[in-house]
C-alpha positions, 0 to 999 in steps of 0.5 A: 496479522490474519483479518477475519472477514468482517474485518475485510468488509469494513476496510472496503467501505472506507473512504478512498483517501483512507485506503491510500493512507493506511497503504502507504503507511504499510509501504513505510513500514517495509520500507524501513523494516528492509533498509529500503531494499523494497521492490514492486512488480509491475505488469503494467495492469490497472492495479499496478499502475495505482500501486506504482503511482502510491509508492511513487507520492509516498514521502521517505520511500523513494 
């Protein structure tokens, strides 16, 4: 699905527990399109750390 970049601007203006939401949903969704056979790379940084972390509290993915 390609965004247009309006659509970039008002997912940025979300509330963060939407944003949280709406990733683990998408998290959910590879995970069982790929039999759980998902794998995140971590580098350690600030972002992978969240991501680490939202993956970690997603419920069915782990």
């Amino acid at each position: 699905m390609k965004h247009q970049i309006s659509d970039l601007y008002q997912m940025q203006s979300l509330p963060l527990d939407m944003k949280i939401r709406m990733t683990e949903s998408r998290i959910r969704g590879w995970y069982e399109h790929y039999g759980g056979e998902i794998y995140c790379s971590f580098s350690g940084g600030k972002d992978s750390v969240v991501l680490r972390e939202i993956i970690k509290n997603t419920p069915g993915c782990i």
